[in-house]
N, C-alpha and C positions, 0 to 999 in steps of 0.2 A: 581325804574328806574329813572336817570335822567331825568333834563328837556334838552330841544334845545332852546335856543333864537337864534331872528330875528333882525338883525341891518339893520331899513331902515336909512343910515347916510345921512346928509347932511350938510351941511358950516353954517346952525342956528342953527337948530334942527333936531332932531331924533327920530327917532319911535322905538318904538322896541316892539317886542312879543315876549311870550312865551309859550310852552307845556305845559300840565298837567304832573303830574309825569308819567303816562301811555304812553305819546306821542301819543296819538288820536287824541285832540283836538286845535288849536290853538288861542290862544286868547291875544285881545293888552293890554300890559301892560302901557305903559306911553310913553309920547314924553317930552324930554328934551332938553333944551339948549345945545347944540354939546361942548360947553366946560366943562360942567361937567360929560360927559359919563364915560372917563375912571374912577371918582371915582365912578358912579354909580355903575357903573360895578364889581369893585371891593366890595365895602358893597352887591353888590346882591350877588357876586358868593361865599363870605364869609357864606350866608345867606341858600341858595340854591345849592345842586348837578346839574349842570351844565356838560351835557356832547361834546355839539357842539355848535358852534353861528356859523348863516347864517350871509353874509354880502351879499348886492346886488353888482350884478356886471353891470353897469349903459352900457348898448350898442345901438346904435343907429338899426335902419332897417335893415341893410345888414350884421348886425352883427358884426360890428367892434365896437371897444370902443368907447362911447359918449365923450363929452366936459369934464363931471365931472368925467370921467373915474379915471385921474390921480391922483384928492382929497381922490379918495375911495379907491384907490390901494395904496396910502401911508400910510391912518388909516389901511387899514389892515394888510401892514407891522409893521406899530407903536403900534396893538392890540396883534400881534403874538410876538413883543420883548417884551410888559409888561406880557403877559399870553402865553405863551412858551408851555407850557402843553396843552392847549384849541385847540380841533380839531376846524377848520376854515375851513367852508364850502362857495364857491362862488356860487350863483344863478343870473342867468338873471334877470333883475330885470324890463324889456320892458314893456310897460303899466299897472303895478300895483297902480300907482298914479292915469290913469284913471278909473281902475275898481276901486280902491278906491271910487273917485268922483260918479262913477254911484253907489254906495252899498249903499253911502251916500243918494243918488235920492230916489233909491229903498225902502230906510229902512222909506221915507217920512221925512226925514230934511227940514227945511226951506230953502230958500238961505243965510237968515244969519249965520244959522248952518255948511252950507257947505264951507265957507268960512275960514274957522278953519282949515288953514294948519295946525296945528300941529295933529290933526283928521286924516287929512286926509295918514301921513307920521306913525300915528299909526295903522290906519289901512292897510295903504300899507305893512309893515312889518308884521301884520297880514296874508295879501294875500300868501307875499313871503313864510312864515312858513305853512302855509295848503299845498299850492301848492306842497313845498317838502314833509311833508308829506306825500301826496295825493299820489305823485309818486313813493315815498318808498316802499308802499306797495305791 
């Protein structure tokens, strides 16, 4: 079975997770510099069966698009023209940066440990990819 990855994007860096071939499990793979995703992307999907990538869809409280709304709806137009094929899933994406930071608490990180945004944008994309699974089921 394919995997799913998870694109938490952002204007630096990225996080991103993925499934086990079963899609049970979701686990973060790497956070990278936002200018070299698409070739990331490309060497992994070369690499791995790939059958959907999550992108977060960034909304404020009421439900309307946030500030960075715009940034992430353009990458995922600019993801859907390089990979045409690749079902593109959008997920709320509303406090997973803070359940991040508390997992981080939780898991007993230091504060120096916690301060590793790029951690913390891996494990958000993390959250987003169980979450969906979670509700799949």
């Amino acid at each position: 079975m394919p995997r799913i990855l998870s694109i938490d994007y952002g204007q630096k860096r990225t996080g991103i997770a993925v499934t086990d071939e079963m899609q049970i499990i979701a686990s973060g793979l790497t956070t990278i510099p936002t200018h070299t995703l698409i070739d990331f992307l490309k060497d992994y999907f070369a690499k791995e069966k790939v059958e959907a990538v999550l992108i977060g869809e960034p909304k404020q409280m009421n439900g309307m698009p946030s500030e960075s709304a715009s940034v992430i709806n353009g990458f995922a137009t600019h993801f859907s023209n390089i990979f045409p094929d690749m079902k593109v899933i959008r997920v709320d994406e509303r406090f997973t940066s803070k359940m991040a930071f508390q997992t981080m608490i939780d898991s007993g990180l230091n504060k120096k440990q916690r301060q590793n945004k790029g951690l913390i944008d891996e494990i958000s994309a993390t959250i987003l990819l169980q979450d969906y699974l979670s509700a799949k089921k």
